[in-house]
One Martini backbone bead per residue (centre of mass of N, CA, C, O) as a GRO file, in nm:
protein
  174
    1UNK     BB    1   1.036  -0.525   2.413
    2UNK     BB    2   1.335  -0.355   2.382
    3UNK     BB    3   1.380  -0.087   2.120
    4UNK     BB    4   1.541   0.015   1.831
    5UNK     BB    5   1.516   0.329   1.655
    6UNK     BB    6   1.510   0.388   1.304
    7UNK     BB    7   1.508   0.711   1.128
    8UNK     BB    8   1.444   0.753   0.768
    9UNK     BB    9   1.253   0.982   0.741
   10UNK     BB   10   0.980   0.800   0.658
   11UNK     BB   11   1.125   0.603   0.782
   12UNK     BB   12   1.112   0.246   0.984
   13UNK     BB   13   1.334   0.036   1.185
   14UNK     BB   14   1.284  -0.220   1.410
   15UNK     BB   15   1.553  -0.344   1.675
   16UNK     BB   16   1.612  -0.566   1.913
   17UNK     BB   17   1.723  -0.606   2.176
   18UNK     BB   18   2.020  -0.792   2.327
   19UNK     BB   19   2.199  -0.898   2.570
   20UNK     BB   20   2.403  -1.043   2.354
   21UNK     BB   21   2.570  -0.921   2.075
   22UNK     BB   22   2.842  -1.061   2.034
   23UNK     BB   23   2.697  -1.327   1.980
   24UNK     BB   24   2.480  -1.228   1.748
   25UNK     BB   25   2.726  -1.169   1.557
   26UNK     BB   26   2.885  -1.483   1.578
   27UNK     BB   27   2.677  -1.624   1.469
   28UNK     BB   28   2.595  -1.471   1.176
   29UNK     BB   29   2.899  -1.520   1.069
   30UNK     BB   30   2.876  -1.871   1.063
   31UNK     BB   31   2.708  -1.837   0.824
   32UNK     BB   32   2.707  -1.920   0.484
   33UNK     BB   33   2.405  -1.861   0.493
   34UNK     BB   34   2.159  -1.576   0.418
   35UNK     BB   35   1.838  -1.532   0.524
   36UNK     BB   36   1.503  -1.335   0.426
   37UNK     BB   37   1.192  -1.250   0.553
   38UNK     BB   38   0.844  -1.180   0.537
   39UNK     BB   39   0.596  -1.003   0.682
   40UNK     BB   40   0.276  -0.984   0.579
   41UNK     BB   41  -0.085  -0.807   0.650
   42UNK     BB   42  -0.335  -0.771   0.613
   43UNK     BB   43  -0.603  -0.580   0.619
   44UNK     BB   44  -0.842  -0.693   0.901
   45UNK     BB   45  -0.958  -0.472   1.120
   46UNK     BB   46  -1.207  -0.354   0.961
   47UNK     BB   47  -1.334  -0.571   0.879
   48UNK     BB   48  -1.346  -0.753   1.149
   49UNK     BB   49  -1.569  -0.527   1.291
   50UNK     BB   50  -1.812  -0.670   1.082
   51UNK     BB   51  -1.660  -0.946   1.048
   52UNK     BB   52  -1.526  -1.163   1.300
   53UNK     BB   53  -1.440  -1.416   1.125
   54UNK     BB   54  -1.205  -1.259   1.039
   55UNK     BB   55  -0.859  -1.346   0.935
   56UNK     BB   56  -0.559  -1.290   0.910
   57UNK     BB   57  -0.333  -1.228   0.656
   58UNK     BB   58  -0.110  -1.364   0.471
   59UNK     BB   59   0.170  -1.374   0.230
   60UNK     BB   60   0.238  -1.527  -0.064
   61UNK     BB   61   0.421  -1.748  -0.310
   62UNK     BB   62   0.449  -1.936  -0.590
   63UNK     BB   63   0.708  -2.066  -0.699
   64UNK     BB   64   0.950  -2.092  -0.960
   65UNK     BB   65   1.241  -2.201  -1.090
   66UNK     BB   66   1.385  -2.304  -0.794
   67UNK     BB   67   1.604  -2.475  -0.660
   68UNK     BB   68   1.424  -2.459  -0.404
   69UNK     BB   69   1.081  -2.528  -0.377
   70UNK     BB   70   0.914  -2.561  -0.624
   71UNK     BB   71   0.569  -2.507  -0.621
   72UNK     BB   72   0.595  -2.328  -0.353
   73UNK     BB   73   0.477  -2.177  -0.074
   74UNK     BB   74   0.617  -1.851   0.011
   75UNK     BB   75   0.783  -1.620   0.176
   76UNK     BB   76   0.912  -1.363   0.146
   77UNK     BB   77   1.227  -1.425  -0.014
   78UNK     BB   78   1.599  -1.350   0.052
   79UNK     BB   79   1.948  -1.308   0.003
   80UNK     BB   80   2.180  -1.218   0.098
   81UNK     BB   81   2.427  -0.987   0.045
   82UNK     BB   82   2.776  -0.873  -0.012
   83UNK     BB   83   2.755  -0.627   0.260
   84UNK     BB   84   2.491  -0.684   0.367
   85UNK     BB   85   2.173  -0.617   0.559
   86UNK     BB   86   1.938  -0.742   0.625
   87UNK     BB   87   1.757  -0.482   0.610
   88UNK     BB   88   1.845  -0.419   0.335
   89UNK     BB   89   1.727  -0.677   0.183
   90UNK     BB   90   1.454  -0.657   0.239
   91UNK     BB   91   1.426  -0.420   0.082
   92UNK     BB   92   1.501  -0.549  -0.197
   93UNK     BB   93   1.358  -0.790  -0.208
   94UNK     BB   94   1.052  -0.622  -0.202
   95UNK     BB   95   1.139  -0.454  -0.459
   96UNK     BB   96   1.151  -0.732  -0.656
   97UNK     BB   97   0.905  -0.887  -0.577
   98UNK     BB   98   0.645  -0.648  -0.505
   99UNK     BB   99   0.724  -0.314  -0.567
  100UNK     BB  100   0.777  -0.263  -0.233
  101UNK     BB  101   0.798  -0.001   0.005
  102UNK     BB  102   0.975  -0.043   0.336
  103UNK     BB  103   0.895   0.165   0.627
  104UNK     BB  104   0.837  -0.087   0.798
  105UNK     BB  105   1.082  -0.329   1.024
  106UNK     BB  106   1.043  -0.592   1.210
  107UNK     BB  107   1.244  -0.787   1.394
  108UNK     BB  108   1.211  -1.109   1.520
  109UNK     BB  109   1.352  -1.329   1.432
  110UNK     BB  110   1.561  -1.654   1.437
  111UNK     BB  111   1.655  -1.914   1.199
  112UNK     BB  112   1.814  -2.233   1.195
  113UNK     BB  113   2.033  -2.411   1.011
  114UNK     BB  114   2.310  -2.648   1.071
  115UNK     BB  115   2.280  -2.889   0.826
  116UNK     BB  116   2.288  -2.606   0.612
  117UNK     BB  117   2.396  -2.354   0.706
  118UNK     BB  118   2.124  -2.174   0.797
  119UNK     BB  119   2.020  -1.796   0.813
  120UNK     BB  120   1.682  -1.669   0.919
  121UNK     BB  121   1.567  -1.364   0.855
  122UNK     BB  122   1.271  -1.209   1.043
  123UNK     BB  123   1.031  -1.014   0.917
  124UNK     BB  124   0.778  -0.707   0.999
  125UNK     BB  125   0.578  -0.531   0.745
  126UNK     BB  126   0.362  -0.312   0.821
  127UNK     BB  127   0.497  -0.103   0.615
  128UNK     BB  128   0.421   0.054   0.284
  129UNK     BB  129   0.488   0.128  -0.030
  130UNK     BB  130   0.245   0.066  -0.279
  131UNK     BB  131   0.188  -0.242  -0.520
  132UNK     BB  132   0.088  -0.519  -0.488
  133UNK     BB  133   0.334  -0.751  -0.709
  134UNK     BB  134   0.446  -0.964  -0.936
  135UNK     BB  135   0.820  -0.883  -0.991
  136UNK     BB  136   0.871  -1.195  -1.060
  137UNK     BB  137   0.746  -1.455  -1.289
  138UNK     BB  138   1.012  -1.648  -1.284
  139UNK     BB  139   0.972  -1.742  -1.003
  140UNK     BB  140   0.645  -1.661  -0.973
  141UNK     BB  141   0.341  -1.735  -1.029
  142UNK     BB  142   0.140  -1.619  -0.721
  143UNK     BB  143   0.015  -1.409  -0.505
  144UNK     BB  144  -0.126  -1.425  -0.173
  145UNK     BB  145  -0.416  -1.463   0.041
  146UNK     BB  146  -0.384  -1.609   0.348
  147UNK     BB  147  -0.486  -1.778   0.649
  148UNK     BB  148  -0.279  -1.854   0.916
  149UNK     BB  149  -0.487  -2.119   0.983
  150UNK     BB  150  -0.492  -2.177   0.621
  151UNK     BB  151  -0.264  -2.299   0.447
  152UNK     BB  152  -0.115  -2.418   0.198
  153UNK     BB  153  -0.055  -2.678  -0.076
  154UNK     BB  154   0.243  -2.634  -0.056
  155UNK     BB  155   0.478  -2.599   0.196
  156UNK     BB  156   0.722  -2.443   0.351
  157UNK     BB  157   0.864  -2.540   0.621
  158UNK     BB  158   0.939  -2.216   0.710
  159UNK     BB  159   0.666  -2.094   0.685
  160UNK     BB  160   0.506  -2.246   0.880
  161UNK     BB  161   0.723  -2.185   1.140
  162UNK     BB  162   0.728  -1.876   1.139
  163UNK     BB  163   0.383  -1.854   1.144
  164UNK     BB  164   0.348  -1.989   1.399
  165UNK     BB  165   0.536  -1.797   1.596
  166UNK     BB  166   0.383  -1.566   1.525
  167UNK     BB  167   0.121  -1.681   1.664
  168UNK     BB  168   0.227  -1.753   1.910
  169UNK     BB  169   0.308  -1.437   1.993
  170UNK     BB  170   0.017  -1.284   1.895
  171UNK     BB  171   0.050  -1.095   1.629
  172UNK     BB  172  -0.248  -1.167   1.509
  173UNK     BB  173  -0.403  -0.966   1.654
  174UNK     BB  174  -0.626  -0.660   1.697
   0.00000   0.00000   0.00000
């Protein structure tokens, strides 16, 4: 897939070509919600050259006191704010929610709601820098890494679908 590449200083990051853009932006403008969620991945191609049993595991956190799926676990997400861009947000999301400035984020695909109205762009954070720390404990029980094939319960139904196709996609491989 063919991307455009946006280098800020030391930041990068990379946004797949679309072959109608004007359709995929007045998508985008039609829904009433719109939400960012991240994949993080832990590093675990270095250990996994030691022990092959070893998969790639995704960061999650389990919510609480949140209006939808409390007590669920799920990918960092939040919603765009007015006036802000996807790219945007998940970067800001991530400073609020774990601490850590995403130096690489790669948009992989967008999950759409019809009957609740809601658009929700998947980002790939390949790159940060900082401490992952759960730095909204009001939200957030507690954030954890998991083996993609071998997620909690209970878990958002968005965070399940997002993971699968992430997995058919083949992004987990080393």
């Amino acid at each position: 897939m063919a991307c455009v590449v946006e280098q800020t200083g030391k930041q990068v990051y990379t946004t797949p070509l679309r072959i109608d853009l004007d359709f995929h932006h007045l998508l985008k403008k039609s829904f009433a919600t719109k939400l960012v969620s991240a994949i993080i991945l832990k590093d675990t191609v270095q250990a996994a050259s030691v022990d092959h049993r070893l998969k790639p595991q995704v960061l999650l956190g389990s919510r609480k006191n949140t209006q939808h799926y409390s007590d669920y676990w799920s990918l960092p997400i939040g919603h765009v704010e007015s006036g802000e861009t996807n790219l945007q947000a998940i970067i800001r999301e991530l400073k609020e929610e774990l601490s850590i400035e995403a130096l690489e984020a790669t948009e992989l695909f967008v999950k759409t709601n019809s009957e609740n109205n809601i658009l929700h762009q998947v980002f790939w954070v390949r790159k940060w820098r900082g401490e992952l720390v759960n730095a909204e404990p009001e939200c957030c029980h507690r954030i954890e890494w998991f083996e993609y094939d071998r997620l909690p319960e209970p878990i958002t139904p968005i965070t399940v679908e997002i993971v699968t196709d992430f997995a058919n996609f083949k992004l987990f491989k080393h």
